[in-house]
PyMOL Python script that loads the backbone (N, CA, C, O; Angstrom):
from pymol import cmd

cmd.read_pdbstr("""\
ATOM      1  N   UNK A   1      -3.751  -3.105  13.480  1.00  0.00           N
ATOM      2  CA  UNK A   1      -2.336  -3.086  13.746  1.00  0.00           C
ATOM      3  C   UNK A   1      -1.905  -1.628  13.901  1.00  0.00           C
ATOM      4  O   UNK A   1      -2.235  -0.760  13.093  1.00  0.00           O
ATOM      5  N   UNK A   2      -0.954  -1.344  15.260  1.00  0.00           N
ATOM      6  CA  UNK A   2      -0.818   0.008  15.278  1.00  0.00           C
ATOM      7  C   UNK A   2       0.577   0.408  14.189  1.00  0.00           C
ATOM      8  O   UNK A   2       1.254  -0.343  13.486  1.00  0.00           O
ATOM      9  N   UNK A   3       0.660   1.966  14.409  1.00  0.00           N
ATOM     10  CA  UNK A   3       2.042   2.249  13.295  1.00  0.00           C
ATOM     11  C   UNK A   3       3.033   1.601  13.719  1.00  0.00           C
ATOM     12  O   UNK A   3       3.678   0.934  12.910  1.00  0.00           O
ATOM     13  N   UNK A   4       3.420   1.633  15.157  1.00  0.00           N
ATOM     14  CA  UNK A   4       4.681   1.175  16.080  1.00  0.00           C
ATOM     15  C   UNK A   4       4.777  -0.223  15.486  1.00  0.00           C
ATOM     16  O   UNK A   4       5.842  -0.611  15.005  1.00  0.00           O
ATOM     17  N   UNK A   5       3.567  -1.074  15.510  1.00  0.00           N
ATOM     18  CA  UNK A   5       4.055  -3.132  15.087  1.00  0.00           C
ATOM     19  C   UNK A   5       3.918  -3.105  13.999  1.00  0.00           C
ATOM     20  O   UNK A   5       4.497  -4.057  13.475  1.00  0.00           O
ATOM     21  N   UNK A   6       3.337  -2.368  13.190  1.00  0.00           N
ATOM     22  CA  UNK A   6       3.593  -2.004  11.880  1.00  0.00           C
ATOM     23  C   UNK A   6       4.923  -1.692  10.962  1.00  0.00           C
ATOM     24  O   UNK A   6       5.442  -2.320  10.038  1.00  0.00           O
ATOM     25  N   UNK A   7       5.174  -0.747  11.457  1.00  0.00           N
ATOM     26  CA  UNK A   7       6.837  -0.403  11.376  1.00  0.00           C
ATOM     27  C   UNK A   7       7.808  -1.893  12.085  1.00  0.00           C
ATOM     28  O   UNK A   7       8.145  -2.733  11.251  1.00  0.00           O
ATOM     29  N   UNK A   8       8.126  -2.097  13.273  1.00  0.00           N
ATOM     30  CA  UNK A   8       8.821  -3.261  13.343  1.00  0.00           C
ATOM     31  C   UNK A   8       8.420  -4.440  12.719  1.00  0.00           C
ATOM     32  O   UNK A   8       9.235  -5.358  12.815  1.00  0.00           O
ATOM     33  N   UNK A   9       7.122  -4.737  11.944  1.00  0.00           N
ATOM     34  CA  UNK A   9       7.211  -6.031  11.582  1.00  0.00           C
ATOM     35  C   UNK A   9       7.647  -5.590   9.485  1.00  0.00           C
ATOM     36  O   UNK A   9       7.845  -6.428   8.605  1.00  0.00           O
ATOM     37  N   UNK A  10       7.653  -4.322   9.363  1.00  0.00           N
ATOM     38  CA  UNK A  10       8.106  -3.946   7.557  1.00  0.00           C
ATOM     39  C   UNK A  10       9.573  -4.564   8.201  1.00  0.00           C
ATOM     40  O   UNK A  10       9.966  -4.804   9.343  1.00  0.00           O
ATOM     41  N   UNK A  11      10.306  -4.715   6.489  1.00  0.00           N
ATOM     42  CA  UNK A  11      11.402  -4.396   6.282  1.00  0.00           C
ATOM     43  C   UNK A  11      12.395  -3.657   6.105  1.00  0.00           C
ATOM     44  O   UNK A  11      13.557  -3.782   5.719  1.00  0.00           O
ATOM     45  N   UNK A  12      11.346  -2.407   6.659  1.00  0.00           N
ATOM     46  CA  UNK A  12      12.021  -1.310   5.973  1.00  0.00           C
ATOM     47  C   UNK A  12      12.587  -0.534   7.749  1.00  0.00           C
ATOM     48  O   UNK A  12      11.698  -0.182   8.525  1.00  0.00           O
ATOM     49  N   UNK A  13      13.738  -0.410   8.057  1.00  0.00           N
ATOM     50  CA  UNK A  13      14.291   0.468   9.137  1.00  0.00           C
ATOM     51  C   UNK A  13      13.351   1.744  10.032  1.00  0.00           C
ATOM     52  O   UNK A  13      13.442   2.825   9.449  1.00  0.00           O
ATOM     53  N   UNK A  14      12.895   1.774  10.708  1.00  0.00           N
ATOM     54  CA  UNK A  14      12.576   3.166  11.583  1.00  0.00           C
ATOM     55  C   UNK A  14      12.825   4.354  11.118  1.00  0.00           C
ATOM     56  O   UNK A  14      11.823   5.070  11.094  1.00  0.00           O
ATOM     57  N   UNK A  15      13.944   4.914  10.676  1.00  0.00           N
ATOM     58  CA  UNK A  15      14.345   5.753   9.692  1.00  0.00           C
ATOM     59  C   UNK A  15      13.904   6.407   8.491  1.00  0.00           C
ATOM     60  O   UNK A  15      14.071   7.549   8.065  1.00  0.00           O
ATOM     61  N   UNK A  16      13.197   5.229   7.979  1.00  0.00           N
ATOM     62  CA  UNK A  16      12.786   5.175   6.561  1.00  0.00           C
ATOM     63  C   UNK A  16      11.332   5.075   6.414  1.00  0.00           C
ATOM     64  O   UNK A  16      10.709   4.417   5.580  1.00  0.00           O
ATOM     65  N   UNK A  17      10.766   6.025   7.596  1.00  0.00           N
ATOM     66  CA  UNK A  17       9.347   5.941   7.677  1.00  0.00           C
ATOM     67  C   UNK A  17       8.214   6.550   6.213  1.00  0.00           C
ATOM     68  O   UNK A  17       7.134   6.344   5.660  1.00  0.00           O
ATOM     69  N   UNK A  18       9.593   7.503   6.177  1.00  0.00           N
ATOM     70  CA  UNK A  18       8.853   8.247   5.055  1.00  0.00           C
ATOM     71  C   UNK A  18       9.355   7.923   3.402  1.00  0.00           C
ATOM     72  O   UNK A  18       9.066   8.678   2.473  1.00  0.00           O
ATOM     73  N   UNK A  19      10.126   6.703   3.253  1.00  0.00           N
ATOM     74  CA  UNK A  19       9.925   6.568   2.203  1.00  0.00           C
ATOM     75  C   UNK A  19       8.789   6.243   1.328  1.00  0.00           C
ATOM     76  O   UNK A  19       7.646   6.319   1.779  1.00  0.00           O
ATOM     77  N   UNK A  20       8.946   5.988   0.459  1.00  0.00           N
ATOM     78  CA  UNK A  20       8.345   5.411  -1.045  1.00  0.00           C
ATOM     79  C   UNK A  20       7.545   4.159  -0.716  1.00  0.00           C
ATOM     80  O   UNK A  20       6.334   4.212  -0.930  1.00  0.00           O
ATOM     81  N   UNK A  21       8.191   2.771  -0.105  1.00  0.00           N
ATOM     82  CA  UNK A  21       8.222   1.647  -0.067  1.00  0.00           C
ATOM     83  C   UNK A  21       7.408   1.535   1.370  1.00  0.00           C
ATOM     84  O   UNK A  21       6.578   0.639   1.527  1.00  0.00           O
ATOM     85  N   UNK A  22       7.749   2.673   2.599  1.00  0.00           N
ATOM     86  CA  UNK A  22       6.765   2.347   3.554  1.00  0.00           C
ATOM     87  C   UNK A  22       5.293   2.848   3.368  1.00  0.00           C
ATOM     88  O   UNK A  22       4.217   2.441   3.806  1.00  0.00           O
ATOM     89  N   UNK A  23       5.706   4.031   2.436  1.00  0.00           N
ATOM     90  CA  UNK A  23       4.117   4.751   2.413  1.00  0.00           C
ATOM     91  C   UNK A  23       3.647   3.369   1.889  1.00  0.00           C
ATOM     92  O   UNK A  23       3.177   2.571   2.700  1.00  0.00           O
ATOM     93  N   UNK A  24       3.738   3.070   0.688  1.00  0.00           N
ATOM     94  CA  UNK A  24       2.970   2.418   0.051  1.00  0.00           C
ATOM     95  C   UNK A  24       3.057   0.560   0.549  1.00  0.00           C
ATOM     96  O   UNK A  24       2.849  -0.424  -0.161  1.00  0.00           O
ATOM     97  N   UNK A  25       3.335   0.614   1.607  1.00  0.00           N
ATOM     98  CA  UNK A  25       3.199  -0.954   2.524  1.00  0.00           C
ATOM     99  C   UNK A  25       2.340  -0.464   3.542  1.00  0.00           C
ATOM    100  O   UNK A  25       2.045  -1.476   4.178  1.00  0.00           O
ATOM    101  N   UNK A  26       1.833   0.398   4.003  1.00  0.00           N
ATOM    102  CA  UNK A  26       1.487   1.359   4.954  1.00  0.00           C
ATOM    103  C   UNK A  26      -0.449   1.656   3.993  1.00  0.00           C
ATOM    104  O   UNK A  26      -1.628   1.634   4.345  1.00  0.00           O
ATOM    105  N   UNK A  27      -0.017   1.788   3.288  1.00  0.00           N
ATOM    106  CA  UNK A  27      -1.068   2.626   2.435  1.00  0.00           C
ATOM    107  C   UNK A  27      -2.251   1.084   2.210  1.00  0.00           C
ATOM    108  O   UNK A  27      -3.458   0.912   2.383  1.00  0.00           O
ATOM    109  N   UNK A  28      -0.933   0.083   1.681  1.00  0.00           N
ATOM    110  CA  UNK A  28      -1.817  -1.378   1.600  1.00  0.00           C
ATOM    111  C   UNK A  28      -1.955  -2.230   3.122  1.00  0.00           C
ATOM    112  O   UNK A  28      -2.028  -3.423   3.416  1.00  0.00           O
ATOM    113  N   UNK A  29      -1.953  -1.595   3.511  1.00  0.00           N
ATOM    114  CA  UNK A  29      -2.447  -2.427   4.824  1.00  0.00           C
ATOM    115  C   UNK A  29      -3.540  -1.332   5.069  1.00  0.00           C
ATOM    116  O   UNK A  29      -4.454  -1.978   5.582  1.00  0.00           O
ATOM    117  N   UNK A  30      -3.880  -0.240   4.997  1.00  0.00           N
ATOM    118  CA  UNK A  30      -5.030   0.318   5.407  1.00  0.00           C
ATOM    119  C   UNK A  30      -5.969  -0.048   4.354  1.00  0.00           C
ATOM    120  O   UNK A  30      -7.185   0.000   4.536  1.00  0.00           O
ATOM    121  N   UNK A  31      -5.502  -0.367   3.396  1.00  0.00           N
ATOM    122  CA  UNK A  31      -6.723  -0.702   2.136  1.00  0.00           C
ATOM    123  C   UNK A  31      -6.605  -2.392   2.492  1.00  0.00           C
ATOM    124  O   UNK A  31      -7.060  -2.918   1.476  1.00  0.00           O
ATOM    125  N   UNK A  32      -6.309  -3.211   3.208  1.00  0.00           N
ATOM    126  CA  UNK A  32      -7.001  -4.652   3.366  1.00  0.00           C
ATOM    127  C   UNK A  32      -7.895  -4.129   4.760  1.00  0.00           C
ATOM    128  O   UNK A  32      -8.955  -4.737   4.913  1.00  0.00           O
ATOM    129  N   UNK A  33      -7.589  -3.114   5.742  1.00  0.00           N
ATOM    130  CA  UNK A  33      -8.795  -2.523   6.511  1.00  0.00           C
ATOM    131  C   UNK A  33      -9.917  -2.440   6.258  1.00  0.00           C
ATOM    132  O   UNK A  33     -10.965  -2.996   6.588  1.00  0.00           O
ATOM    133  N   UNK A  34      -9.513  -1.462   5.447  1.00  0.00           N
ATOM    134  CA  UNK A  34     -11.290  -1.178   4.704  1.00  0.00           C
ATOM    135  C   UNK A  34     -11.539  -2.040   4.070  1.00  0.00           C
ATOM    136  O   UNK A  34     -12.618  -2.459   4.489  1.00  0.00           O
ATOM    137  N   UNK A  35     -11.151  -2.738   3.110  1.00  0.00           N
ATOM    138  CA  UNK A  35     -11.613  -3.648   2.547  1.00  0.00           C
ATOM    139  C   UNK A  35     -12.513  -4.622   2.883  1.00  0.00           C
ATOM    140  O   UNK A  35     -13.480  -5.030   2.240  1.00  0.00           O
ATOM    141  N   UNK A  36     -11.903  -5.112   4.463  1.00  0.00           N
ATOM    142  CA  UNK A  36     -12.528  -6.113   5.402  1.00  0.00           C
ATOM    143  C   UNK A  36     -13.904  -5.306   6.286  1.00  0.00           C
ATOM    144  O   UNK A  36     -14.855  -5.854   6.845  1.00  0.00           O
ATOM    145  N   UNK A  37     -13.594  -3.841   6.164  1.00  0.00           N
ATOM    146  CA  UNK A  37     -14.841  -3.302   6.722  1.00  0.00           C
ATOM    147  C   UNK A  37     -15.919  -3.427   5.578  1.00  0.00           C
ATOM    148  O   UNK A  37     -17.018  -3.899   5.870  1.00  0.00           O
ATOM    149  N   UNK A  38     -15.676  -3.060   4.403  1.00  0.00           N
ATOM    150  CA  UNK A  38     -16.658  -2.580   3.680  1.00  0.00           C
ATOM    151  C   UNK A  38     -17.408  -4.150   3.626  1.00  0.00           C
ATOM    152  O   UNK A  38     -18.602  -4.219   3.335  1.00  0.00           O
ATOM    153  N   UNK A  39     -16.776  -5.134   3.866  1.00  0.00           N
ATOM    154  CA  UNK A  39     -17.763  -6.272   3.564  1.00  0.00           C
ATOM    155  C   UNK A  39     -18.342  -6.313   4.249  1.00  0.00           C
ATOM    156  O   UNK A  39     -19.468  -6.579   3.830  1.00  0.00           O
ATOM    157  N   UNK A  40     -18.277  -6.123   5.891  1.00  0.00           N
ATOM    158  CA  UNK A  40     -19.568  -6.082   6.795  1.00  0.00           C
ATOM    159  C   UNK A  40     -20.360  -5.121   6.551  1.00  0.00           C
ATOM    160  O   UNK A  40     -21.578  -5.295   6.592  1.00  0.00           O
ATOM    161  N   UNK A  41     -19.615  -3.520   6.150  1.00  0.00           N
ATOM    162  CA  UNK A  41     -20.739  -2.452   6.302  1.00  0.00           C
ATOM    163  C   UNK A  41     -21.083  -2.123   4.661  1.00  0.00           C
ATOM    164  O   UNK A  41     -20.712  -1.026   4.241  1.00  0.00           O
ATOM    165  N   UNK A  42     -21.591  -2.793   3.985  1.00  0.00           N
ATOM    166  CA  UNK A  42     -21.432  -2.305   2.447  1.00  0.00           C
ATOM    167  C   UNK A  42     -22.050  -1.067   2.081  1.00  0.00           C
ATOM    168  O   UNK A  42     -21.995  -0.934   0.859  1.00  0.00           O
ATOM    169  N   UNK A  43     -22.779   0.165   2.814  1.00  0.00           N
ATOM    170  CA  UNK A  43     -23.301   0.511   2.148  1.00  0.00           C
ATOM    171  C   UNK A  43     -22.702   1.792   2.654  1.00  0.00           C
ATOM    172  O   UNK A  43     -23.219   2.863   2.338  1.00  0.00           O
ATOM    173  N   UNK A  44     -21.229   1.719   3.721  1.00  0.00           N
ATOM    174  CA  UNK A  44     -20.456   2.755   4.394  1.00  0.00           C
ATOM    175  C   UNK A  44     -20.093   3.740   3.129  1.00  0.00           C
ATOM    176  O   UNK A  44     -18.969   3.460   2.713  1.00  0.00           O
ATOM    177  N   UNK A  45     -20.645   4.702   2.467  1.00  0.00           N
ATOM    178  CA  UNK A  45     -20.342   4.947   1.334  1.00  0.00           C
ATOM    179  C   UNK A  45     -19.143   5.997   1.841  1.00  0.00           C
ATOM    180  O   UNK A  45     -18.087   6.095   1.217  1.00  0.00           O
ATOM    181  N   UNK A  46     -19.357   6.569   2.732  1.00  0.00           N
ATOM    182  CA  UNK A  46     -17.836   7.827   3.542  1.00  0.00           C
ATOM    183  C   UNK A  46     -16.185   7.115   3.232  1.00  0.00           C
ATOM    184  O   UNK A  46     -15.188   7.600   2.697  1.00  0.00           O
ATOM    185  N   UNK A  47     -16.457   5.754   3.846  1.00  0.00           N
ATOM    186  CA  UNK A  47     -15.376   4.534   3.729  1.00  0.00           C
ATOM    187  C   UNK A  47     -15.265   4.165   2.506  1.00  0.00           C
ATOM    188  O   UNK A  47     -14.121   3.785   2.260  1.00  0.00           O
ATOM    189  N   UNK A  48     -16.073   4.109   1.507  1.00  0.00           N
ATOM    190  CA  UNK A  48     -15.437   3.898   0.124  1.00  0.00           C
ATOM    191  C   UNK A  48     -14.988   4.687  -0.258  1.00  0.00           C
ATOM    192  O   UNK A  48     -13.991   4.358  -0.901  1.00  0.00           O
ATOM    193  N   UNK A  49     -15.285   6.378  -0.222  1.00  0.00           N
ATOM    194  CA  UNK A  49     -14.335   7.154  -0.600  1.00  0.00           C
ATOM    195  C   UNK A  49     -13.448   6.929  -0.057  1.00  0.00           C
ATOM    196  O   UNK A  49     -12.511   6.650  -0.805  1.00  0.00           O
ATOM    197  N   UNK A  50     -13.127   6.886   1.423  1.00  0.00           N
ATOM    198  CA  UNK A  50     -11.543   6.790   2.101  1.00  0.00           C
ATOM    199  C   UNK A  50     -11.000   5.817   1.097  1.00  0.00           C
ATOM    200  O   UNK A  50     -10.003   6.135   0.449  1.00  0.00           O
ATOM    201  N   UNK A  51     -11.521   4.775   0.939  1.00  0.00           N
ATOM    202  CA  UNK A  51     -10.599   4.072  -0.029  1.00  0.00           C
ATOM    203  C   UNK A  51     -10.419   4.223  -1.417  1.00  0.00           C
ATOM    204  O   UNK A  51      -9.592   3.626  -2.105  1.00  0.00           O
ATOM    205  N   UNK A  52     -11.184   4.998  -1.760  1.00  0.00           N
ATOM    206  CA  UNK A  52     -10.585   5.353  -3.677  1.00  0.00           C
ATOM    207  C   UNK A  52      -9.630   6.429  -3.762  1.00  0.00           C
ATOM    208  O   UNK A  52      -9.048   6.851  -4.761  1.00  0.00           O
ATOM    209  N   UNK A  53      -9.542   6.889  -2.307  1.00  0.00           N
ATOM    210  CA  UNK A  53      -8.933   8.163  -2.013  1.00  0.00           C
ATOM    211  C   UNK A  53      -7.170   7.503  -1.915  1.00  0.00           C
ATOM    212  O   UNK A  53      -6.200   7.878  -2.572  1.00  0.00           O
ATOM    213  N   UNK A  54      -7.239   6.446  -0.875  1.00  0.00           N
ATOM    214  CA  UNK A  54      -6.043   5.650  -1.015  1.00  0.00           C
ATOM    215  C   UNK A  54      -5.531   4.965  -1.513  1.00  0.00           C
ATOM    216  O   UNK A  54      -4.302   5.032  -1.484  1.00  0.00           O
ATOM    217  N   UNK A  55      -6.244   3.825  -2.316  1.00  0.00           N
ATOM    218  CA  UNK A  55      -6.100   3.397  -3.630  1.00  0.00           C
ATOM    219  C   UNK A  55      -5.239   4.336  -4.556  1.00  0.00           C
ATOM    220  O   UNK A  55      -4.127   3.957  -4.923  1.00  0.00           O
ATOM    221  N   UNK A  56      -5.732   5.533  -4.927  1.00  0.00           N
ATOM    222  CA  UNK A  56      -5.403   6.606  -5.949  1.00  0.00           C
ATOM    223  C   UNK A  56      -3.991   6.993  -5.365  1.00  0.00           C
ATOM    224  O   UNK A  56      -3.046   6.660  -6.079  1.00  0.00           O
ATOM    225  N   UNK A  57      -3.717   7.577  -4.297  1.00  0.00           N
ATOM    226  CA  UNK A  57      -2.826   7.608  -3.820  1.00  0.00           C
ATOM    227  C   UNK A  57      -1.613   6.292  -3.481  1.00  0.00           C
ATOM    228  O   UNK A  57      -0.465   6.447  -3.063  1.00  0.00           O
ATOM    229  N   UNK A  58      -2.153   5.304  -3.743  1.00  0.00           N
ATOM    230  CA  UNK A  58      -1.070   4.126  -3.731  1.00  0.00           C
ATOM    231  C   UNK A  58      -0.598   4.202  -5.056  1.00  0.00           C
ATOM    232  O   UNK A  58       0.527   4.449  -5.490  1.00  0.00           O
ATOM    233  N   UNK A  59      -1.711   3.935  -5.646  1.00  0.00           N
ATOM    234  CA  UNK A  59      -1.239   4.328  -7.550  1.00  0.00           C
ATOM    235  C   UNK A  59      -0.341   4.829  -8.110  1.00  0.00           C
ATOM    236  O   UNK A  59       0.376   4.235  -8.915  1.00  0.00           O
ATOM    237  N   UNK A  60      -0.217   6.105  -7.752  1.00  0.00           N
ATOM    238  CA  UNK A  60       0.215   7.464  -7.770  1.00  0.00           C
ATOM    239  C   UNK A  60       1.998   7.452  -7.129  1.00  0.00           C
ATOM    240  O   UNK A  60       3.081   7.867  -7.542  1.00  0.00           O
ATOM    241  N   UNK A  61       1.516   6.750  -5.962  1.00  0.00           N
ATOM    242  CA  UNK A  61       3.416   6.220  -5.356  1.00  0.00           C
ATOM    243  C   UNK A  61       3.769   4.928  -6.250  1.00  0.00           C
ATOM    244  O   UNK A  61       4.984   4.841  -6.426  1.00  0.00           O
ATOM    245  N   UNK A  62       3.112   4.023  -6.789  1.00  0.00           N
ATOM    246  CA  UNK A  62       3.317   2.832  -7.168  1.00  0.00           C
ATOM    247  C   UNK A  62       4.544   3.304  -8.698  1.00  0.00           C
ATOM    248  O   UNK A  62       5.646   2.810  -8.937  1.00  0.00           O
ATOM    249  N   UNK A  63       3.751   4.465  -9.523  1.00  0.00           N
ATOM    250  CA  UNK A  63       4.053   5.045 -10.791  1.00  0.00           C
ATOM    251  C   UNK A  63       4.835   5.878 -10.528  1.00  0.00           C
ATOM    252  O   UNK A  63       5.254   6.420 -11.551  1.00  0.00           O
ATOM    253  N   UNK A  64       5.419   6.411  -9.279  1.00  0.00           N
ATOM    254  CA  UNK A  64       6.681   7.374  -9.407  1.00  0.00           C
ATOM    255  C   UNK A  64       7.541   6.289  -9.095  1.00  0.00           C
ATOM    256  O   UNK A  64       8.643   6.656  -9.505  1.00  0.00           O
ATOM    257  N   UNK A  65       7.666   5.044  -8.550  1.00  0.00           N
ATOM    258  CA  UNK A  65       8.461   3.742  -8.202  1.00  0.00           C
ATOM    259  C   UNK A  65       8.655   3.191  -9.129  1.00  0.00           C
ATOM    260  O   UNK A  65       9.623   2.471  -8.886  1.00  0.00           O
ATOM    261  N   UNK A  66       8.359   3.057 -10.056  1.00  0.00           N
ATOM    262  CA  UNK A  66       8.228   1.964 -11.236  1.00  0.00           C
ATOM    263  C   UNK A  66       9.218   2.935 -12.101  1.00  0.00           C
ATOM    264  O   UNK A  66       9.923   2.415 -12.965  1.00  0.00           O
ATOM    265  N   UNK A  67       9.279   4.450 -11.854  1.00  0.00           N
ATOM    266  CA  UNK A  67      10.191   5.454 -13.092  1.00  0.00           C
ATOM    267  C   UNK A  67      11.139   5.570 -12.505  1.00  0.00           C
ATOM    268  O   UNK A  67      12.158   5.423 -13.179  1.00  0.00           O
ATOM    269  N   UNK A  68      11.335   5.879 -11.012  1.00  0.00           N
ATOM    270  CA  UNK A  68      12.200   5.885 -10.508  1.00  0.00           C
ATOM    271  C   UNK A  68      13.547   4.356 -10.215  1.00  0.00           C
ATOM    272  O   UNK A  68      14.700   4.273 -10.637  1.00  0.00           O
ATOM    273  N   UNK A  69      12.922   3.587  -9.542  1.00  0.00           N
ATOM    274  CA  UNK A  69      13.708   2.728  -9.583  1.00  0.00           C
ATOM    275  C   UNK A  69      12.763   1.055  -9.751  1.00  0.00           C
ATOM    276  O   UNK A  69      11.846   0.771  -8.980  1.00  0.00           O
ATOM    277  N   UNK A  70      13.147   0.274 -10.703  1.00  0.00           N
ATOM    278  CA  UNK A  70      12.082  -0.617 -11.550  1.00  0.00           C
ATOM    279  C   UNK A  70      12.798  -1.754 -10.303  1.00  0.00           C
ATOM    280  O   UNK A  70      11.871  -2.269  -9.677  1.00  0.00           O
ATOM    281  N   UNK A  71      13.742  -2.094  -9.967  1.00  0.00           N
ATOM    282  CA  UNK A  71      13.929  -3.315  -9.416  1.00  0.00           C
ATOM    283  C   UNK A  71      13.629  -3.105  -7.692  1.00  0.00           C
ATOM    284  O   UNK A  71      13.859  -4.044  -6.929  1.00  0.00           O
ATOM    285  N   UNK A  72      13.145  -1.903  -7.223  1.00  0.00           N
ATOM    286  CA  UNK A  72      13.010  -1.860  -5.828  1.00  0.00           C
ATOM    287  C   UNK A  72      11.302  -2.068  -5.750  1.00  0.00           C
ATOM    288  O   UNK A  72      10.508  -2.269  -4.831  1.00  0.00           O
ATOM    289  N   UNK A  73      11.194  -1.910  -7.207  1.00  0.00           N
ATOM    290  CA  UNK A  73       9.131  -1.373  -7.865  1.00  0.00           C
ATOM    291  C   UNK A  73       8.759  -3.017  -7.857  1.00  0.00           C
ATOM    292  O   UNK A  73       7.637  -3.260  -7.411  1.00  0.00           O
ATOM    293  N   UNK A  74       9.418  -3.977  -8.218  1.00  0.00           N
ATOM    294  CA  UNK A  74       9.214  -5.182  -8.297  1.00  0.00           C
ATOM    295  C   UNK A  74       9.362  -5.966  -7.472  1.00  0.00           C
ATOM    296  O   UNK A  74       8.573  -6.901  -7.616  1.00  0.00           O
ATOM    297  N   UNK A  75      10.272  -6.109  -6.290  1.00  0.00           N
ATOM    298  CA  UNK A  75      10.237  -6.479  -5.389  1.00  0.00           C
ATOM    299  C   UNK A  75       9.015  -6.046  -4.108  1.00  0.00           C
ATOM    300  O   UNK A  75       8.551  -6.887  -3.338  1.00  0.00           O
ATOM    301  N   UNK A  76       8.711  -4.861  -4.095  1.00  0.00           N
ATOM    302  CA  UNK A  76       8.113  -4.642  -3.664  1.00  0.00           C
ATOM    303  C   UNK A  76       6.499  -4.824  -3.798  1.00  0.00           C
ATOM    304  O   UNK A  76       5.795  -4.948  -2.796  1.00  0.00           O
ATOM    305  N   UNK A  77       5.981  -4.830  -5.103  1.00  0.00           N
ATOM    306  CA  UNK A  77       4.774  -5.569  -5.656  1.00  0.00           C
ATOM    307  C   UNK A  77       4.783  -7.584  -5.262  1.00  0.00           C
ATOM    308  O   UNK A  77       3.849  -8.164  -4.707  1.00  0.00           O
ATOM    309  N   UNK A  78       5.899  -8.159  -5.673  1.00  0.00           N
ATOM    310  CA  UNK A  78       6.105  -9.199  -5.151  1.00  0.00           C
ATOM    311  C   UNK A  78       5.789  -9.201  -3.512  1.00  0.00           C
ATOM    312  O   UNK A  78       5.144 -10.104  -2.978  1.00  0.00           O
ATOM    313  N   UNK A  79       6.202  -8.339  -2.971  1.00  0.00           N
ATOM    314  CA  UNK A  79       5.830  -8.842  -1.675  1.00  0.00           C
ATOM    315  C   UNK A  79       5.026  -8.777  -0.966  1.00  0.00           C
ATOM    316  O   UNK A  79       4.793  -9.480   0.017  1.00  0.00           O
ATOM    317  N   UNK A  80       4.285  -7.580  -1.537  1.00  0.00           N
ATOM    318  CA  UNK A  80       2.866  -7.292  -1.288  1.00  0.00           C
ATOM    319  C   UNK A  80       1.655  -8.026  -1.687  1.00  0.00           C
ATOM    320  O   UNK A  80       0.636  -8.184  -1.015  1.00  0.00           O
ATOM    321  N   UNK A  81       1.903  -8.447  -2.863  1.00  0.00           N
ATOM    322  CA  UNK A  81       1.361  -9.363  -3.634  1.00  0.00           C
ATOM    323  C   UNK A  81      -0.038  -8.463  -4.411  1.00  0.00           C
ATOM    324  O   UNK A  81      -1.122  -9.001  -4.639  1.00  0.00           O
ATOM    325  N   UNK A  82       0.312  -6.911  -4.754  1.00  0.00           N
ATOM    326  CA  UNK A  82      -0.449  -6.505  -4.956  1.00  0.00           C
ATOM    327  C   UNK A  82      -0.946  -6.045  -6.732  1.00  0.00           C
ATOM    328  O   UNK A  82      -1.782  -5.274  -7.204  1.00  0.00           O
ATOM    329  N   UNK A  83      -0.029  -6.888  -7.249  1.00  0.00           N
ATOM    330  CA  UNK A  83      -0.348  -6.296  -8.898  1.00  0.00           C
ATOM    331  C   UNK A  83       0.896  -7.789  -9.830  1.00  0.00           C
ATOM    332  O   UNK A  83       1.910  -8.370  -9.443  1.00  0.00           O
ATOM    333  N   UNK A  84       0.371  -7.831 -10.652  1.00  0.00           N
ATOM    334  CA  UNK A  84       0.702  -8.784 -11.764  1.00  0.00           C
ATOM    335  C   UNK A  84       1.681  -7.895 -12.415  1.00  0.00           C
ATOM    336  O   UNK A  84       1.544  -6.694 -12.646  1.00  0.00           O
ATOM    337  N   UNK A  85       2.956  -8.857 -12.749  1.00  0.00           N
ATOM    338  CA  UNK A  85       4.287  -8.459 -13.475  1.00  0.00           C
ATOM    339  C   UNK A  85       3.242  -8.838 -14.647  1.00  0.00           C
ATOM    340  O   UNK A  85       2.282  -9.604 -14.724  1.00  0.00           O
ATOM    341  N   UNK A  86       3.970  -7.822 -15.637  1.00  0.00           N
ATOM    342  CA  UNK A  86       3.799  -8.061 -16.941  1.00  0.00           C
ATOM    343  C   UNK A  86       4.700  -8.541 -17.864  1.00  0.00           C
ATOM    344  O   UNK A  86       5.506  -7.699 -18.260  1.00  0.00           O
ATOM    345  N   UNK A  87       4.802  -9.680 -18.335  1.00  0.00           N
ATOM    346  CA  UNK A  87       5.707 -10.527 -19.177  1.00  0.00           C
ATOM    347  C   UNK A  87       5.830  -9.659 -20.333  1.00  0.00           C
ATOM    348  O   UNK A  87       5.035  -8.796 -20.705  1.00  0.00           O
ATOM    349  N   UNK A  88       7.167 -10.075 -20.959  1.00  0.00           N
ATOM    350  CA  UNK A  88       7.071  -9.553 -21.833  1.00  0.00           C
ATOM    351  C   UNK A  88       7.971 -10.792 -23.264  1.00  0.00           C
ATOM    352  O   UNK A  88       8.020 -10.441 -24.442  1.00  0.00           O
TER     353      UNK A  88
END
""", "prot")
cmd.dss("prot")
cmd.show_as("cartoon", "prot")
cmd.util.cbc("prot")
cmd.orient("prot")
């Protein structure tokens, strides 16, 4: 998927390329990429770094989102479907 159908199919405005919420919708769509590569090529070890590299870096935006603002941090995990709310 290129950036251009990428961007029109987020929720997030043209504008707002560089937020918080696109990096990291942006960031998880290149990590279901690799993901789907590494199962054909398993032993691409260059490509697993790319991905611990982005992983870490999703992390990293995920935890300034969660301090910064908790109800934009939750919706956004919801829709990604990328991490378990923690009950409390």
């Amino acid at each position: 998927m290129s950036k251009k159908v990428f961007i029109d199919s987020s929720l997030i405005s043209k504008k707002q390329t560089g937020s918080v919420e696109f990096q990291i919708s942006s960031l998880t769509n290149r990590v279901s990429k690799l993901t789907f590569h590494l199962k054909l090529h398993g032993r691409d070890y260059s490509s697993q770094r790319g991905l611990w590299k982005i992983l870490g870096k999703r992390k990293r935006l995920l935890g300034y989102l969660s301090q910064k603002n908790s109800a934009c941090y939750e919706d956004l995990i919801n829709q990604l479907g990328i991490r378990k709310l923690k009950t409390r």
